[in-house]
Backbone as JSON Lines, residues from 0, in Angstrom:
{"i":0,"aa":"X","n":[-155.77,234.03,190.18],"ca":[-155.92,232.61,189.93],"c":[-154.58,232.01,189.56]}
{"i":1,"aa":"X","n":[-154.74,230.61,190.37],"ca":[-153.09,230.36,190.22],"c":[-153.42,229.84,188.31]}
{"i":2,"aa":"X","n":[-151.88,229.89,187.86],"ca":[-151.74,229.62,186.7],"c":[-151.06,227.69,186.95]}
{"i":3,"aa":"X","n":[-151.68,226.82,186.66],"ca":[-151.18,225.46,187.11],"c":[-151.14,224.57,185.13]}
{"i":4,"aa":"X","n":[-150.45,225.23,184.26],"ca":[-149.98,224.67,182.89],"c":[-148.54,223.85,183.9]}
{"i":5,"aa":"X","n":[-148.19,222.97,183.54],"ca":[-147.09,222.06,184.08],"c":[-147.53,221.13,185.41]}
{"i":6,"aa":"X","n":[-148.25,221.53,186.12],"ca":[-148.51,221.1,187.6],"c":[-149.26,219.73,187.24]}
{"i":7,"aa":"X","n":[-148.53,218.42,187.18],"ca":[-149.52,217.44,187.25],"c":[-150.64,217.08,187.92]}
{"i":8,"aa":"X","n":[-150.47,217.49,188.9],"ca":[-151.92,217.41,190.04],"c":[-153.22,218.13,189.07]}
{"i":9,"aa":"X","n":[-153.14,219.1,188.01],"ca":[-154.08,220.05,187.57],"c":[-154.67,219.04,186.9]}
{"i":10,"aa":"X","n":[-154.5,217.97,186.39],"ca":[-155.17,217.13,185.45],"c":[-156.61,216.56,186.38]}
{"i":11,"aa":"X","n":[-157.72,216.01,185.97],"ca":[-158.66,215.55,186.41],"c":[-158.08,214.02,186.99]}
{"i":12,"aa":"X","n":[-157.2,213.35,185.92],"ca":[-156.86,212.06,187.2],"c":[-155.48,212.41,187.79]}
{"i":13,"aa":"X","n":[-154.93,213.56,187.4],"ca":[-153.62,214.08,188.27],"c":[-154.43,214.59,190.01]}
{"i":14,"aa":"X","n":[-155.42,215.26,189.7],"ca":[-156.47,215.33,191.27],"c":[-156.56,214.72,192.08]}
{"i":15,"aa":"X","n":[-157.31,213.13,191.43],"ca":[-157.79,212.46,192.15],"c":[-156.24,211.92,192.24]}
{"i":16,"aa":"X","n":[-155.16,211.32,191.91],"ca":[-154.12,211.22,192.29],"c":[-153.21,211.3,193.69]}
{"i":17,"aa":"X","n":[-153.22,213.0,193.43],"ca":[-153.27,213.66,194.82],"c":[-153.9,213.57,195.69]}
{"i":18,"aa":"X","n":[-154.89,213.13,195.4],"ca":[-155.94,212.9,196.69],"c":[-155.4,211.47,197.63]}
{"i":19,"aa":"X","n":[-155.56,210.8,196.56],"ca":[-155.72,209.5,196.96],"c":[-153.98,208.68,197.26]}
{"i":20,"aa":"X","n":[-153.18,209.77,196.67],"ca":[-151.97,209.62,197.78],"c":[-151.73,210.51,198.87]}
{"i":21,"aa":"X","n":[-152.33,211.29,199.65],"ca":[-152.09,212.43,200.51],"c":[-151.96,211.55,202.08]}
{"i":22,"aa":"X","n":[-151.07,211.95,202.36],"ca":[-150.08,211.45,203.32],"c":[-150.76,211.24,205.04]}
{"i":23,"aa":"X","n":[-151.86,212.18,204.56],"ca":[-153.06,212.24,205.49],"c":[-153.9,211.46,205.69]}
{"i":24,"aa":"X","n":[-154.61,210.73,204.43],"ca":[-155.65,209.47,205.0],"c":[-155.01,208.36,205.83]}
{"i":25,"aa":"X","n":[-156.47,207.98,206.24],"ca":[-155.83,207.01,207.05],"c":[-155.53,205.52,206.02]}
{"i":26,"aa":"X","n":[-155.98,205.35,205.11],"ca":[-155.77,204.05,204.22],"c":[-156.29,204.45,202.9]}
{"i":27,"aa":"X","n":[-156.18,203.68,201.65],"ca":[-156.35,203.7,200.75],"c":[-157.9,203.73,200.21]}
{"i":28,"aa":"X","n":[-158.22,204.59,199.24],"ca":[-159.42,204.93,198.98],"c":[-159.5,204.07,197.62]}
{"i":29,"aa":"X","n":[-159.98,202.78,197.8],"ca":[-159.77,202.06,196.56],"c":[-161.31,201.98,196.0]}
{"i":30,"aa":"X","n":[-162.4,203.0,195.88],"ca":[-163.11,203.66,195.01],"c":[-162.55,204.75,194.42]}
{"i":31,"aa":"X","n":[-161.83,205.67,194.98],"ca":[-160.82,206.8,194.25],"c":[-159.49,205.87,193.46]}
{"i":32,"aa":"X","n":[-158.83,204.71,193.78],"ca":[-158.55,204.42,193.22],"c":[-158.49,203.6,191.5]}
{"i":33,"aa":"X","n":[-159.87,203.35,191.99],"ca":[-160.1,202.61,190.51],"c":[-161.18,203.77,189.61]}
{"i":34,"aa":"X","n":[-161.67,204.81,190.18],"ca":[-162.0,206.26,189.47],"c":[-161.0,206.21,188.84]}
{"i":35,"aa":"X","n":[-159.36,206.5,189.58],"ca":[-158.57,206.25,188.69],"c":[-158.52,205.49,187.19]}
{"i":36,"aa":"X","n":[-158.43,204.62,187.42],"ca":[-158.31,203.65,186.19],"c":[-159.36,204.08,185.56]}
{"i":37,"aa":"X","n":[-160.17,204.55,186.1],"ca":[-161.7,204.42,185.12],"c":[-161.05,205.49,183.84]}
{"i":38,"aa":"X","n":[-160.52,206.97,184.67],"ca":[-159.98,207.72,183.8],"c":[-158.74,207.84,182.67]}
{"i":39,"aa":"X","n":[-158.16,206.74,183.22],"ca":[-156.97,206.64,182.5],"c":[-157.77,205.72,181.47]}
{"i":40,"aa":"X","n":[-158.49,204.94,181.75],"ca":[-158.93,203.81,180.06],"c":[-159.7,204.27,179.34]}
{"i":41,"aa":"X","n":[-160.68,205.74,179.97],"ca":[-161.18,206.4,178.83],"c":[-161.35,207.4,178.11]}
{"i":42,"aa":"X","n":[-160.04,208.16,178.76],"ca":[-159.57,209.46,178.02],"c":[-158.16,209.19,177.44]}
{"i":43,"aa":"X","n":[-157.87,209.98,176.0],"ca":[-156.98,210.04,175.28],"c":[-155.84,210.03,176.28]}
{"i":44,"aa":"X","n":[-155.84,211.41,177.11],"ca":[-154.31,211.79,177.91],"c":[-154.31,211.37,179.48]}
{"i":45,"aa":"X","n":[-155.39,210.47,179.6],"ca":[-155.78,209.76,181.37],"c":[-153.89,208.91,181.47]}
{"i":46,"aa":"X","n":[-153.45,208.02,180.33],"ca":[-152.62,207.36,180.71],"c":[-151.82,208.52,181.36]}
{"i":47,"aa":"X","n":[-151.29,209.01,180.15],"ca":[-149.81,210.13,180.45],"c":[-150.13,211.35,181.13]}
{"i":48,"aa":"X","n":[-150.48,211.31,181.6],"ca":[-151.51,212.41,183.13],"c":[-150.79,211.79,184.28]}
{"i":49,"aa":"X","n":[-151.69,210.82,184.3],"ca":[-151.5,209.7,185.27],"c":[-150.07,208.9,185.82]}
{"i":50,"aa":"X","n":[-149.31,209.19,184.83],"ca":[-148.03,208.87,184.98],"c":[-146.99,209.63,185.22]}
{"i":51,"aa":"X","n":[-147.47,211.01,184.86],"ca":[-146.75,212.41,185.15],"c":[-147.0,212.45,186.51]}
{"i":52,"aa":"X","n":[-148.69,212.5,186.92],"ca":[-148.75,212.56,188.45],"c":[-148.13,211.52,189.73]}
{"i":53,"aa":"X","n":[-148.03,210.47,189.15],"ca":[-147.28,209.29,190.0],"c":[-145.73,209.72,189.94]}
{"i":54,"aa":"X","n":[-145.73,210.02,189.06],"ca":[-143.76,210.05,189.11],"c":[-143.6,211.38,190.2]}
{"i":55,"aa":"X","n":[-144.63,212.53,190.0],"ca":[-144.01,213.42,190.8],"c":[-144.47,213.26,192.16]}
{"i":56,"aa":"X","n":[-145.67,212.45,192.98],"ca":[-145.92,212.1,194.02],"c":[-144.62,211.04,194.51]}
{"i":57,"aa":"X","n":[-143.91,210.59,193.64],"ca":[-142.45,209.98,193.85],"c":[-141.54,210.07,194.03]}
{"i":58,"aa":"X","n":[-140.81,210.89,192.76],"ca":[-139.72,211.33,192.9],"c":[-139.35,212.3,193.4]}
{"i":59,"aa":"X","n":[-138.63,212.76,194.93],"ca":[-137.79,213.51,195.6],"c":[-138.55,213.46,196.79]}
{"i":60,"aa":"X","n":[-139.7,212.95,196.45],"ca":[-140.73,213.12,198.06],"c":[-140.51,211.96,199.17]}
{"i":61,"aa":"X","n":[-140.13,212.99,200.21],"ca":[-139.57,212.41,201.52],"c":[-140.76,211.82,202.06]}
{"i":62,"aa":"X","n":[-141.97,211.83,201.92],"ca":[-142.71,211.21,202.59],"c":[-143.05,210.08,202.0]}
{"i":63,"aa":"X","n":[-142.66,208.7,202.84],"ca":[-142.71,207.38,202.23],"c":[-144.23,206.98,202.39]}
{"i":64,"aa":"X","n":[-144.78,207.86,203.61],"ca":[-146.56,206.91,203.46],"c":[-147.03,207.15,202.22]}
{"i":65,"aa":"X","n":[-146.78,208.6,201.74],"ca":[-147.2,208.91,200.2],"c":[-146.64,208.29,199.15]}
{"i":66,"aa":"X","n":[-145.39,207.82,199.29],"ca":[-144.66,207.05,198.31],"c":[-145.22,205.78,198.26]}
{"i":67,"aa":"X","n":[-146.13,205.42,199.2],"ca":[-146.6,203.83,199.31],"c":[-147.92,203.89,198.76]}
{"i":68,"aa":"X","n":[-148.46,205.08,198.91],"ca":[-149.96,205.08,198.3],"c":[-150.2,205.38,197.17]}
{"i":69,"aa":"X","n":[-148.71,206.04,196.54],"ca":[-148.49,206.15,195.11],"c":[-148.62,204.7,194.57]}
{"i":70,"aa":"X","n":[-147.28,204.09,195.19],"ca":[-147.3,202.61,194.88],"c":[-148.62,201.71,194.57]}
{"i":71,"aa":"X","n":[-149.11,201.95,195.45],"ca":[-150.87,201.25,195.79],"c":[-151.66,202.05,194.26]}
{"i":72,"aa":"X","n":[-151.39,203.03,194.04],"ca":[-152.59,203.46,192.83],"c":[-151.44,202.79,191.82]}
{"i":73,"aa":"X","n":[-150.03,203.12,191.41],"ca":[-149.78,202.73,190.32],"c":[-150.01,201.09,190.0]}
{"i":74,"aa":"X","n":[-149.58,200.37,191.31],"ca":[-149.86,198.88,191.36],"c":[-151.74,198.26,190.77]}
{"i":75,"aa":"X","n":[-152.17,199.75,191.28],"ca":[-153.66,199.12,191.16],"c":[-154.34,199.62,189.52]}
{"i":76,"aa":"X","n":[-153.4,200.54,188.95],"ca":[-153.49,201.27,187.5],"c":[-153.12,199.53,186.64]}
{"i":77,"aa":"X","n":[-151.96,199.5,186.79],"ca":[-151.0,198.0,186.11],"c":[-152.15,197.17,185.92]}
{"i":78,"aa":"X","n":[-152.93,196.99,187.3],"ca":[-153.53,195.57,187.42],"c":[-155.21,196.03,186.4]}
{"i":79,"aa":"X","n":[-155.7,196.97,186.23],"ca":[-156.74,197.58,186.03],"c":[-156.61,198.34,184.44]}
{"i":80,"aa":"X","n":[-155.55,198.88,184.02],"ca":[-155.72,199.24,183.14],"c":[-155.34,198.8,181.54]}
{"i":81,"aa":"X","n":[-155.6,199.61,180.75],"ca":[-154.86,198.36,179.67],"c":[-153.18,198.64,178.74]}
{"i":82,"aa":"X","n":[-153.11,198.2,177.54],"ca":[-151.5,198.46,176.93],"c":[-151.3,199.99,177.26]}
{"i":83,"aa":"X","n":[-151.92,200.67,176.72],"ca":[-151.74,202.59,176.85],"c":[-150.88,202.84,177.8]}
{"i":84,"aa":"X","n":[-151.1,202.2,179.19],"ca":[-151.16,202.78,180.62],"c":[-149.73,201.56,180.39]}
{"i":85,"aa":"X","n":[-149.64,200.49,180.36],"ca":[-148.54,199.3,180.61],"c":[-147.38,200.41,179.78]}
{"i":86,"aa":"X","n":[-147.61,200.37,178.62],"ca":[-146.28,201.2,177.69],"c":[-145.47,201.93,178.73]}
{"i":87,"aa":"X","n":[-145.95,203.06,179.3],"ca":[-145.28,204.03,179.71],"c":[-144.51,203.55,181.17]}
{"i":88,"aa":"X","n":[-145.51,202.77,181.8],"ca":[-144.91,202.4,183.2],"c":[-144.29,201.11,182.75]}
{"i":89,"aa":"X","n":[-144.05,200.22,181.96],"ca":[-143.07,199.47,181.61],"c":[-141.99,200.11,181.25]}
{"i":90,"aa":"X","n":[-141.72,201.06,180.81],"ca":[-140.8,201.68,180.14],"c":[-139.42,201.76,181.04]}
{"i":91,"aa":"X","n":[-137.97,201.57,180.44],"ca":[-137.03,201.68,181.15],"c":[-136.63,202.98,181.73]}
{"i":92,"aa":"X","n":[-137.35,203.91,181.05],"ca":[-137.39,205.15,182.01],"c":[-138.14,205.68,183.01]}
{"i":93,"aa":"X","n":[-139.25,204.78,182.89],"ca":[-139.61,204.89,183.99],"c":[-139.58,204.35,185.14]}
{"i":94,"aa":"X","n":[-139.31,202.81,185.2],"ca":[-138.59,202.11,185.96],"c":[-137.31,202.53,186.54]}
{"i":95,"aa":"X","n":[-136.61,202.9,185.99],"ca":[-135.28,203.47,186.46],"c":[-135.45,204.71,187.19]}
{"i":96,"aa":"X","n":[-135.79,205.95,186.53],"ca":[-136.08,207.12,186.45],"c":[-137.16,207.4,188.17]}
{"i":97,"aa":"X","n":[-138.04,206.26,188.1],"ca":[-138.75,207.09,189.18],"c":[-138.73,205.53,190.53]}
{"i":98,"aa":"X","n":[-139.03,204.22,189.7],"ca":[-138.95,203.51,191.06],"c":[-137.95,203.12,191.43]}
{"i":99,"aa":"X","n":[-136.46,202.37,190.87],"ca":[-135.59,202.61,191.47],"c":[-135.0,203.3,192.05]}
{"i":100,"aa":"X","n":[-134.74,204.51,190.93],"ca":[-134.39,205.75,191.93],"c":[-135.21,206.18,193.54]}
{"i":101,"aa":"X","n":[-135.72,205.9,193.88],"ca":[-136.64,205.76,194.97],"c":[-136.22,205.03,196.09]}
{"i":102,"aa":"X","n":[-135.2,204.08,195.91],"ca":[-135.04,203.1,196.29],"c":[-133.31,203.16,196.75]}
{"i":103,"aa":"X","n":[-132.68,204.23,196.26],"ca":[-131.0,204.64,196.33],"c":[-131.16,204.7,197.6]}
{"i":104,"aa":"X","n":[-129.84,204.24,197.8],"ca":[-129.58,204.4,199.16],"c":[-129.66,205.68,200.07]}
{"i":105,"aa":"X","n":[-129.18,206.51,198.99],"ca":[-128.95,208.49,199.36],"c":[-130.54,208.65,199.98]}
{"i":106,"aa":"X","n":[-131.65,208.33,199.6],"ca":[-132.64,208.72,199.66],"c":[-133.33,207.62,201.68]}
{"i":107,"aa":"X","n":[-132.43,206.86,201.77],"ca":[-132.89,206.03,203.04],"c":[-134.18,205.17,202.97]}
{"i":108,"aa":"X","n":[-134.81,204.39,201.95],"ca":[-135.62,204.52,202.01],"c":[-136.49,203.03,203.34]}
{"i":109,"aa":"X","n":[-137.55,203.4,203.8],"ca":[-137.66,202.01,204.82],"c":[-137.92,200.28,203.69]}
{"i":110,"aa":"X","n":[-137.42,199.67,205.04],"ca":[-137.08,198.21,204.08],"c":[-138.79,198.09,203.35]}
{"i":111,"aa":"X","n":[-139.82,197.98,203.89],"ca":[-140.61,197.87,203.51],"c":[-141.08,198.69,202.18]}
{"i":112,"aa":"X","n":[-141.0,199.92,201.95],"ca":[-140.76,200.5,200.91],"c":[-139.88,200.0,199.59]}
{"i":113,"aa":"X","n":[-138.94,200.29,199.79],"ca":[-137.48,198.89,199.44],"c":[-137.84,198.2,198.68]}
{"i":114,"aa":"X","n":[-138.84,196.85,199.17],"ca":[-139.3,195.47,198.91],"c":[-140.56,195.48,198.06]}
{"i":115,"aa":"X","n":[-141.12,196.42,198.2],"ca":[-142.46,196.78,197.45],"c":[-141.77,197.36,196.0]}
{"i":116,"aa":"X","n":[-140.69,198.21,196.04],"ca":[-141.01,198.67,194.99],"c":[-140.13,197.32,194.36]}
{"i":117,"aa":"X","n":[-139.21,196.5,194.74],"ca":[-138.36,195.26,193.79],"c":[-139.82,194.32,193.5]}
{"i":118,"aa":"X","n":[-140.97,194.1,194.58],"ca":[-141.61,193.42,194.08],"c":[-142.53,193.4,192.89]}
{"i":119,"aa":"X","n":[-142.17,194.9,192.69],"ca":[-143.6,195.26,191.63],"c":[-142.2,195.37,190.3]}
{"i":120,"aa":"X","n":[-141.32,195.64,190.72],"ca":[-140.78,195.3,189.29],"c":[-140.55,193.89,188.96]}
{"i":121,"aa":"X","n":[-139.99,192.85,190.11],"ca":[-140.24,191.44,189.18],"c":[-141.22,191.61,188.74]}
{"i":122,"aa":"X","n":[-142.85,191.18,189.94],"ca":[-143.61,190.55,189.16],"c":[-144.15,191.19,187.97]}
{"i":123,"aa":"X","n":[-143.72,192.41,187.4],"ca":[-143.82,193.34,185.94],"c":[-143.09,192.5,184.83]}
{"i":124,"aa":"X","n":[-141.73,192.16,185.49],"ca":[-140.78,191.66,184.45],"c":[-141.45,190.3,183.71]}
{"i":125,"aa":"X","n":[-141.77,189.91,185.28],"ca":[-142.29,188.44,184.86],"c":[-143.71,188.42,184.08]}
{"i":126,"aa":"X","n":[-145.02,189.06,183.95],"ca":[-145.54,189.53,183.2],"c":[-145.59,189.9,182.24]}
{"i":127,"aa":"X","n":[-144.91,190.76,181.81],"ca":[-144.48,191.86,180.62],"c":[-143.32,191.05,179.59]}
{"i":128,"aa":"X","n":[-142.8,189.87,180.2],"ca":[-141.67,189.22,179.4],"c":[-141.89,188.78,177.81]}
{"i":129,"aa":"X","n":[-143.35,188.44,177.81],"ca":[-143.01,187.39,176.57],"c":[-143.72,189.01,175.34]}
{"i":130,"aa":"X","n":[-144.15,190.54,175.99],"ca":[-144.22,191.45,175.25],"c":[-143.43,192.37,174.71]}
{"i":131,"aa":"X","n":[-142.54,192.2,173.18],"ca":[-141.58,193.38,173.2],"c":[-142.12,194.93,173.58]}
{"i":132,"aa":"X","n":[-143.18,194.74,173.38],"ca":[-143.23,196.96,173.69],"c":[-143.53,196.8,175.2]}
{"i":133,"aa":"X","n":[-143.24,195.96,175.84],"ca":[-143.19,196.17,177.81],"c":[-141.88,195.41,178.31]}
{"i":134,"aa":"X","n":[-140.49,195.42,177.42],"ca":[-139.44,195.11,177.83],"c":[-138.83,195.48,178.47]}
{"i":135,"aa":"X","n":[-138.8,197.02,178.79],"ca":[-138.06,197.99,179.72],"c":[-138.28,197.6,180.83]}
{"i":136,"aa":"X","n":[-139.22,197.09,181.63],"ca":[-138.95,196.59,182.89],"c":[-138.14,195.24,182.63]}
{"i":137,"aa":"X","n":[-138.24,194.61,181.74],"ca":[-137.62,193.08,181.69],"c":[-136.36,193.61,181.77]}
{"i":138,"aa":"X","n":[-135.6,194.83,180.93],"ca":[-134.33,194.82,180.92],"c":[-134.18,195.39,182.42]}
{"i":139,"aa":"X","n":[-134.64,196.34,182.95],"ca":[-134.12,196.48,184.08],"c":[-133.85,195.18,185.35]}
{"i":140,"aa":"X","n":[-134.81,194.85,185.4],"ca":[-135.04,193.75,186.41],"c":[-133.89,192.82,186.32]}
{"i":141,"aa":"X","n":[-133.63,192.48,184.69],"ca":[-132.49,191.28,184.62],"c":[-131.53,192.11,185.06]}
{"i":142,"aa":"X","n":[-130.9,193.68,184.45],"ca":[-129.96,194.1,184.95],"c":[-129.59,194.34,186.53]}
{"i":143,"aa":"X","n":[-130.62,194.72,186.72],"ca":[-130.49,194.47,188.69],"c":[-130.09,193.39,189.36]}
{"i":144,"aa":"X","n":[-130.49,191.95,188.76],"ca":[-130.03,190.61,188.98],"c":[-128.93,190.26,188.89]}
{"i":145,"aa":"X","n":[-128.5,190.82,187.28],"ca":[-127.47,190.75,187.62],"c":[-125.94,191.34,188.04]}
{"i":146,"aa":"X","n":[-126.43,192.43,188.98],"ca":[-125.48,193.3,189.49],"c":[-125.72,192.69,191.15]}
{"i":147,"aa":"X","n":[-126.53,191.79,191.28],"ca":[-126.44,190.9,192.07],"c":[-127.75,191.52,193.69]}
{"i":148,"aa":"X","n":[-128.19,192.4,192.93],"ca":[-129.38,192.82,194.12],"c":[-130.71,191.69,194.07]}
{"i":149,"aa":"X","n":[-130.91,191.73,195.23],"ca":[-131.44,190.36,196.09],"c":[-132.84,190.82,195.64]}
{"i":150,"aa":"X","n":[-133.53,190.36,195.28],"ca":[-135.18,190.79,195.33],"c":[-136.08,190.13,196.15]}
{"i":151,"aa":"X","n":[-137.38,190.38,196.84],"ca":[-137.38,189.68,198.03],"c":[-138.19,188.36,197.8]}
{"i":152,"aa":"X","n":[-138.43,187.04,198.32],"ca":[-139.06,186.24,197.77],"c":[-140.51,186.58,197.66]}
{"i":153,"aa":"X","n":[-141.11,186.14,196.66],"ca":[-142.54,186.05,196.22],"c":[-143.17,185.2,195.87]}
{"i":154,"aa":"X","n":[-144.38,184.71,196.49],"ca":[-145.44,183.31,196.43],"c":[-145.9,183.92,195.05]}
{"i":155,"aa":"X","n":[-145.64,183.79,193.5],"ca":[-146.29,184.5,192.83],"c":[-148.07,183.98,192.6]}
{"i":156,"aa":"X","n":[-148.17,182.37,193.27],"ca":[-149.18,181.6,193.13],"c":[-150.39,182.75,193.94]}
{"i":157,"aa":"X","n":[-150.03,183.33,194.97],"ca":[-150.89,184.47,195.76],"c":[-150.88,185.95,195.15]}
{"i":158,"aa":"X","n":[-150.23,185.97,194.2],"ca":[-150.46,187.11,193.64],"c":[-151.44,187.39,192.72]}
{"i":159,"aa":"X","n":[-152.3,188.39,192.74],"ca":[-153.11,188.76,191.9],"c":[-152.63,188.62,190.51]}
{"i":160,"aa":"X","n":[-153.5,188.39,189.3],"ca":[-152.57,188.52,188.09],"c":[-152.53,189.84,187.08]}
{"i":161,"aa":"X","n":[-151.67,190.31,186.4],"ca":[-151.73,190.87,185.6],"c":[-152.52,191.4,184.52]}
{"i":162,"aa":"X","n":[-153.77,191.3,184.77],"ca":[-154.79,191.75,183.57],"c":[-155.56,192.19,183.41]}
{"i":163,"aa":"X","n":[-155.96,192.35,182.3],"ca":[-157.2,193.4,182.54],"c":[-158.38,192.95,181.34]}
{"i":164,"aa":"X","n":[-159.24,192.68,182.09],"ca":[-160.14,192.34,181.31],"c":[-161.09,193.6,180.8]}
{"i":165,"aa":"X","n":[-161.34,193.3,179.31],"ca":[-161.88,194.02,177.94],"c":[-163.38,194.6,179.23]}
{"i":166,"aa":"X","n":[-163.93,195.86,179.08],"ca":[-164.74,196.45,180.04],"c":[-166.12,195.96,178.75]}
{"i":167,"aa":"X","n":[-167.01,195.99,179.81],"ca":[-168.22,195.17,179.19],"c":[-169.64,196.24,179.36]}
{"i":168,"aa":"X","n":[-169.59,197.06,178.31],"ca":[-170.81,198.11,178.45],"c":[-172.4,197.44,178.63]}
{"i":169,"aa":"X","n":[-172.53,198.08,180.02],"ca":[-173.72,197.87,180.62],"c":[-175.15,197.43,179.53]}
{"i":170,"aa":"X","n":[-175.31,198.56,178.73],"ca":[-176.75,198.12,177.52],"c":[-176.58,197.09,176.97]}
{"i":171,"aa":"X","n":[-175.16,196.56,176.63],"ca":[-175.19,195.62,175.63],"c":[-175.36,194.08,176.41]}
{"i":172,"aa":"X","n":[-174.67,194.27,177.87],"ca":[-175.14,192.84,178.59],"c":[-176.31,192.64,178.76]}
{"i":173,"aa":"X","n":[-177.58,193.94,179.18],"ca":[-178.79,194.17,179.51],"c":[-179.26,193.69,178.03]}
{"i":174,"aa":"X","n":[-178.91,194.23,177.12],"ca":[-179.52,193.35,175.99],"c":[-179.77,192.03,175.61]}
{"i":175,"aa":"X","n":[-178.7,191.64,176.12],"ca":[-178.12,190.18,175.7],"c":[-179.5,189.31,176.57]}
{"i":176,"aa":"X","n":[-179.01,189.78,178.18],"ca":[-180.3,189.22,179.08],"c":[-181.32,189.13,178.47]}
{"i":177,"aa":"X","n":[-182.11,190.51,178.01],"ca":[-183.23,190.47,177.74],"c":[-183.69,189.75,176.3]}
{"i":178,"aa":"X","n":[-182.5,189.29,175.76],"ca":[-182.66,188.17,174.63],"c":[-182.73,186.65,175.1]}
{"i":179,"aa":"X","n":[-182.22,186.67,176.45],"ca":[-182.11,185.08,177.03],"c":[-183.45,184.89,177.11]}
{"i":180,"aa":"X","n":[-184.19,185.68,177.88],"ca":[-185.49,186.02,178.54],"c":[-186.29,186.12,176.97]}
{"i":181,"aa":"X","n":[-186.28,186.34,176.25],"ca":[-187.19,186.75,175.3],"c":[-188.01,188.23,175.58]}
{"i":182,"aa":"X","n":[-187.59,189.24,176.36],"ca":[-188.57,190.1,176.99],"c":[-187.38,191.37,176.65]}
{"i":183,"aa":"X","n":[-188.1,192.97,175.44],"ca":[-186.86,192.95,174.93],"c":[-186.86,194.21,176.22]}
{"i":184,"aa":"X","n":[-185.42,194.9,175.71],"ca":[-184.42,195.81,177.28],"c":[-185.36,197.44,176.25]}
{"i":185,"aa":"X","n":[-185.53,197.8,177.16],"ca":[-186.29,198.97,177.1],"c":[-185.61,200.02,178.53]}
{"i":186,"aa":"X","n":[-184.52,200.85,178.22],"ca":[-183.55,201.79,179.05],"c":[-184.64,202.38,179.54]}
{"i":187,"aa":"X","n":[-184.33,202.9,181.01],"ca":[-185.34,203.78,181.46],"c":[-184.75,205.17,181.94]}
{"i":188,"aa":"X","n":[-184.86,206.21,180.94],"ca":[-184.21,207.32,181.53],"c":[-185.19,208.39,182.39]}
């Protein structure tokens, strides 16, 4: 039996991770993707799992379809999950460390690739600005600006927004109903 202590993929959302970036599907499995999120908002180590497994589906890997479907889960983690999960991928090390670096020239990467990953760091910066513990993308982003790299334009009015709304346990809405109604919620297992 393989021994997999270090192997991010070994985690339960490091798995589905792998899965759901594998270079093989034909498109994005955005029920495996938001499994994702499901795991990262309700386990202790879902964030930093989850972020171990994205960085290494990233960093050094020549295959850009996988690098894009990484993109697609971390973009869809940001939009879905809450501060836990923002901390770490705001962070200037990780910004630097795994999506710019991605983006060096040494590495070739296609323009489209390129543009995705500058877009997800503005619209982060621009998000994350008015929070000190999600500044690390703010500092990067300004520093990229101003070393004079072009970022590509963005309608931000068409962009999805940044948030994540507080998750709303099923019994307690069913309750609520069955208080509108006067008729009380009786679970049926």
């Amino acid at each position: 039996m393989e021994f997999l202590i270090g192997n991010p993929f070994s985690t339960p959302v490091g798995q589905r991770i792998e899965q759901a970036t594998n270079g093989s599907i034909q498109s994005e499995d955005w029920g495996l993707n938001m499994e994702i999120c499901d795991i990262i908002n309700e386990t202790d180590e879902g964030p930093r799992d989850a972020v171990k497994a994205i960085k290494k589906r990233i960093v050094g890997n020549k295959n850009f379809r996988e690098i894009m479907f990484a993109l697609t889960v971390l973009e869809t983690c940001v939009k879905n999950c809450g501060h836990r999960f923002h901390v770490l991928v705001a962070s200037q090390e990780f910004v630097e460390g795994v999506l710019v670096r991605s983006i060096l020239p040494k590495n070739n990467p296609p323009a489209i690739l390129h543009d995705r990953v500058l877009s997800l760091i503005q619209s982060w910066a621009d998000a994350f600005r008015s929070s000190s513990s999600l500044a690390g993308v703010v500092h990067v982003y300004d520093d990229l600006r101003r070393r004079g790299l072009e970022f590509p334009m963005t309608d931000l009015d068409a962009l999805s927004p940044i948030h994540t709304p507080n998750r709303v346990r099923l019994s307690s809405t069913l309750t609520h109903f069955s208080e509108l109604f006067n008729k009380p919620y009786q679970p049926q297992f």
